[in-house]
N, C-alpha and C positions, 0 to 999 in steps of 0.2 A: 372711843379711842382704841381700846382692846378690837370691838370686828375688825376697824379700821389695819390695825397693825396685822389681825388674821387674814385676811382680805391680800393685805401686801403679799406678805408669804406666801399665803394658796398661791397668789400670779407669780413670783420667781419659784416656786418648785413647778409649778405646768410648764413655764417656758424653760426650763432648767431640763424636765422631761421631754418633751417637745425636740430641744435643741439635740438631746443625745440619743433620742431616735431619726430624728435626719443624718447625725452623726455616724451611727451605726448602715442607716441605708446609704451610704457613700462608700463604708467601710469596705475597702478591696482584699480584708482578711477573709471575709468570708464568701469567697465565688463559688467554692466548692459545696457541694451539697452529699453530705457522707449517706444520707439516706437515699439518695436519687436510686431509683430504678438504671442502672447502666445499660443493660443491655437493651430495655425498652427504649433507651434515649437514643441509642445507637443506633438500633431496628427504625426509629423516626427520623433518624440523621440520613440515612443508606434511602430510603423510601424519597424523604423530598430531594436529596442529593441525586436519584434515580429521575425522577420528574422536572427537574432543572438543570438536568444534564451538567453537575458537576461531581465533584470528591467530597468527603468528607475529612474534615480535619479536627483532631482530634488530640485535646493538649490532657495530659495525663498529668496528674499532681495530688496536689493538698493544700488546704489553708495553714497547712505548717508549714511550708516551702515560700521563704522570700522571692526565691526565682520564680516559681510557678503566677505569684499574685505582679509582680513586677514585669513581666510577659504581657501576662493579662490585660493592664491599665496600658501596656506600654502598643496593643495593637486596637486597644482600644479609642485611642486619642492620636495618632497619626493618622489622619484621615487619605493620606495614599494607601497606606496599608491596611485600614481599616475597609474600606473600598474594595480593596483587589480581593481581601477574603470575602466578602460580600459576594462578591462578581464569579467567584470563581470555586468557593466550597461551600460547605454546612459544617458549621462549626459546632462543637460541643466538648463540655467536659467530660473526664475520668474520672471520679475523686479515687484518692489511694491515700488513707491515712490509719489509723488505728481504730479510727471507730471502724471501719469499710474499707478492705485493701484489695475487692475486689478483684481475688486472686483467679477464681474460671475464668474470668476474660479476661486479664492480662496472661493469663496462661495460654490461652487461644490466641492472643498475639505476641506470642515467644518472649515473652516479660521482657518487657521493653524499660522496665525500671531497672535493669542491669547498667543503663546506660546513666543513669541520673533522672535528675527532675528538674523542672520537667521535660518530659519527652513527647513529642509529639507523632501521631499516626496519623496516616494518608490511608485512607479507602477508595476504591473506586465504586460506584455506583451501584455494584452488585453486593456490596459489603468486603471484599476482599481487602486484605493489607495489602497495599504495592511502596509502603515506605515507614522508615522511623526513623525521624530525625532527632538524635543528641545536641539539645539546646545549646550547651556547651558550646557547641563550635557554630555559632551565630552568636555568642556573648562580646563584649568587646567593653576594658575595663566597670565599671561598677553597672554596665546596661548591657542590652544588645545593638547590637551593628546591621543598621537597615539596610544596608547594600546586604547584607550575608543572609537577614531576615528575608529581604525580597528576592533573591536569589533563590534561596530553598523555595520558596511560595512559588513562584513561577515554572520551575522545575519538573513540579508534580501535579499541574494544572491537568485536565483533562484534554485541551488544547496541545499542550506541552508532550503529553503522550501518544496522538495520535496518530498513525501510519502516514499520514496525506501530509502532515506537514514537517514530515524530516528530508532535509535537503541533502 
């Protein structure tokens, strides 16, 4: 009876582990990676952004920032908008928190945390900044506002910039 009862136990603590490491890999607290190489992710964003003739975009934040992770899940699950960034950039994180504030490169794009968080950068395919959008004014009570989300995203498309198609 004792293995028996040990037996029980072992299986509700594996599924109990188990359960809260799926938990954990769902978990949208942690998108941000404080150790990531930044600048190597960015040099990879700019290179295949270069090769598929788009922009690169670029949400700057923290997993301490509700806006930043709310963003996140929020253009991850609208599959309009999940699509058009697909179609149209190379996406990548910034982390900016306390462990890693990543201050050369947001220094090199005129600290763009002046504005809040998160904030998002626009590159063009050479690496160059050609935009920083204050999340803020795409929010719209407790979310964002996908007219304003799709808006900004269209905006600063590579399409969007090109000499041939301004009328």
């Amino acid at each position: 009876m004792k293995k028996l009862f040990t037996l029980i136990i072992t299986i509700i603590m594996v599924a109990g582990i188990q359960a809260a490491n799926a938990q954990e890999a769902k978990d949208p607290k942690k998108i941000y990676n404080p150790e990531a190489n930044a600048k190597e992710d960015i040099n990879k964003a700019v290179k295949k952004a270069k090769a598929e003739g788009k922009h690169v975009f670029i949400q700057v934040g923290g997993n301490w920032c509700p806006w930043c992770l709310l963003f996140h899940v929020y253009i991850k699950e609208d599959p309009e908008i999940k699509k058009f960034i697909e179609d149209n950039y190379v996406f990548t994180l910034l982390n900016y928190s306390k462990e890693n504030k990543n201050a050369g490169i947001l220094l090199k794009y005129k600290k763009p945390g002046r504005l809040g968080y998160p904030v998002f950068l626009i590159l063009d395919a050479k690496g160059q900044l050609i935009h920083t959008q204050d999340s803020g004014l795409l929010e719209e009570g407790k979310g964002y506002n996908k007219v304003k989300v799709m808006t900004f995203l269209r905006n600063w498309t590579p399409a969007a910039l090109d000499p041939k198609n301004f009328k």
